[in-house]
N, C-alpha and C positions, 0 to 999 in steps of 0.2 A: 552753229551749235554742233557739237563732234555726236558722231550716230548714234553712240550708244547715250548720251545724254535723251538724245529726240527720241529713242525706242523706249527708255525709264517714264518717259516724259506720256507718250502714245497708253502706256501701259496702265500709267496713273489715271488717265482719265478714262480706259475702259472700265478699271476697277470702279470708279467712283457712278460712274452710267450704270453697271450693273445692281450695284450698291440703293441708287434711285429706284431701279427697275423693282427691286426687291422688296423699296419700301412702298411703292405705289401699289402689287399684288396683298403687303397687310391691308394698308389700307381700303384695299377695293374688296376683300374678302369680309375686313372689318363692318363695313358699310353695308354688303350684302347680310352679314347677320344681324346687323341695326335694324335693316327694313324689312326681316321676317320679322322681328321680336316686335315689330311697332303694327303688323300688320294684322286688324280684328277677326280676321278670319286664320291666321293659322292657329294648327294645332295639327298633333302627328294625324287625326282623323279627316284633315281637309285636303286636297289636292287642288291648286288653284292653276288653268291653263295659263293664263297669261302671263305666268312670275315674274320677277327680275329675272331670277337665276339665271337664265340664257342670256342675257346685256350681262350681267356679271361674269358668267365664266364664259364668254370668248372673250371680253377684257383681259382676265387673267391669262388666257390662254394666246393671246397674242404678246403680252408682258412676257411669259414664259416664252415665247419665242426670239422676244428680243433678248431676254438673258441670254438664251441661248446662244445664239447669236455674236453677241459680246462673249461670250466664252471660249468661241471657236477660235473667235479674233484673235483674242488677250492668247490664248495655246501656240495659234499661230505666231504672233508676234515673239513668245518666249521659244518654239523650237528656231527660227532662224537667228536669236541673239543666245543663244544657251538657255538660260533660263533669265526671268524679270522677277 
């Protein structure tokens, strides 16, 4: 496989990793607002210690790191072939 085939090739699949990354932080954001709205105690006047919230947002915010991550990659990969 000639290089720049296998670099098009590396680059389609960090796109498509990030592209997942992206749709699992909807979905875990989604979810996090499913299970305030279902929960009988919220309301802006309740403050509950033990939430989700925290399991949800270090999810998302390890998500967001893997994007990131994937990002630096896909940059890296496009300045040693030109651009992908």
């Amino acid at each position: 496989m000639p290089e720049v085939e296998s670099r098009e090739l590396i680059a389609a699949d960090l796109r498509v990793l990030i592209s997942q990354i992206e749709s699992s932080m909807r979905r875990t954001a989604t979810a996090m607002a499913q299970e305030h709205r279902s929960d009988p105690e919220s309301s802006a006047d309740v403050f509950v210690l033990d939430d989700v919230t925290p399991r949800y947002a270090r999810a998302i915010a390890a998500l967001d790191a893997c994007r990131a991550g994937l990002g630096h990659a896909l940059e890296c990969l496009s300045e040693a072939s030109g651009t992908l």
